[in-house]
N, C-alpha and C positions, 0 to 999 in steps of 0.2 A: 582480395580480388586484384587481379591484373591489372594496373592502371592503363597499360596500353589499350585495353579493351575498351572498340569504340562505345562502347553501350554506355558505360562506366563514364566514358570522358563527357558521353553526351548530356547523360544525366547531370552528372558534377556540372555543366553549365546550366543546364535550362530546369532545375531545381533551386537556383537560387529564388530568393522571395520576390515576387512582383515580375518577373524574368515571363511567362506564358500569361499573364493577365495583362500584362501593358502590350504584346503584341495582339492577343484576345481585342482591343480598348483599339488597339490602329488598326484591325480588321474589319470590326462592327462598324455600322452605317457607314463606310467609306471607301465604297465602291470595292471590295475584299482588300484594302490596304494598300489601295494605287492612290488617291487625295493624301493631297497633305494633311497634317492637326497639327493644332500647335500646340506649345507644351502648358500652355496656359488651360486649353480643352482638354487637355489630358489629365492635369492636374484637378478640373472639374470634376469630371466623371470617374474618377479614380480616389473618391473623401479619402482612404484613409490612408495612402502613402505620404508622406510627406517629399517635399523639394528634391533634397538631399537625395534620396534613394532614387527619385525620379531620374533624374541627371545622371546618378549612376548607372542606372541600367543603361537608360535611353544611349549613354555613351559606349556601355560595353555591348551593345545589340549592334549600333553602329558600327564597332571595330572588329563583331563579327560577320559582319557582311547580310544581317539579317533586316536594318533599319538603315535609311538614309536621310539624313537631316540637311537643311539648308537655314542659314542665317542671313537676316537684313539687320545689319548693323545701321543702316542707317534712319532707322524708327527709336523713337526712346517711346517705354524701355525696347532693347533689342525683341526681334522678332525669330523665333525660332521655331520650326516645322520639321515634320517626323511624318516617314509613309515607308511603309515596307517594300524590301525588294523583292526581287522573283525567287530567292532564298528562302524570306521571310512566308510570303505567300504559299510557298510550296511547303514550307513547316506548319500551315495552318490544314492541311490534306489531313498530314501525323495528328494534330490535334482533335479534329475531326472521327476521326478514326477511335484513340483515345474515348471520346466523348460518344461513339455508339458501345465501343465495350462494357462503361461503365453503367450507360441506360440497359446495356442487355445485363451485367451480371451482381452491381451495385446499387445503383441509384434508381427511383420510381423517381423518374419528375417528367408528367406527361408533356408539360408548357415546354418543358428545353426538348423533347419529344420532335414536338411538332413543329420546331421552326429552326431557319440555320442561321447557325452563328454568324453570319455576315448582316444579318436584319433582327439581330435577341433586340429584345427591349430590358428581359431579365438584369 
């Protein structure tokens, strides 16, 4: 395949692992991904990533202009917070989208059905 091909290039980023879950995780209950969390709440709600990969993304979502984070260094330990931008938000439309195709031609699951992703409890 063409690598120039934006499909191709889009994929190759946002198929990495934890990459549409941890924006999924800053969209749900927080007001569609305009609140901050911090990466201590994220690391909650998220058991089974560990640190490490967290950080990674969390950094490379950041330097694609999808996540915006702020630090207060002056809390021990440091304080760090994550909320999407109008990038990120507006990738959550495509997700969306994604997630009616596969309830119409994949997946049965009435409960993710009937509620939107910015209030899942799932």
């Amino acid at each position: 395949m063409d690598q120039s091909c934006t499909v191709y290039k889009t994929m190759e980023y946002l198929s990495k692992k934890w990459t549409v879950l941890i924006l999924l995780e800053l969209y749900k209950r927080s007001g569609g991904g305009t609140e901050w969390k911090r990466f201590s709440d994220l690391m909650r709600s998220m058991k089974s990533v560990t640190p490490k990969v967290l950080s990674e993304r969390l950094k490379e979502l950041t330097e694609e202009g999808l996540v915006e984070n702020r630090v207060d260094a002056s809390l021990f330990p440091v304080k760090s917070e994550y909320r999407m931008t109008e990038a990120g938000r507006e990738l959550m439309d495509a997700v969306h989208e994604i997630k009616m195709w596969a309830l119409k031609w994949k997946i049965c699951n009435e409960a993710c059905k009937r509620q939107n992703c910015m209030v899942c409890i799932l």
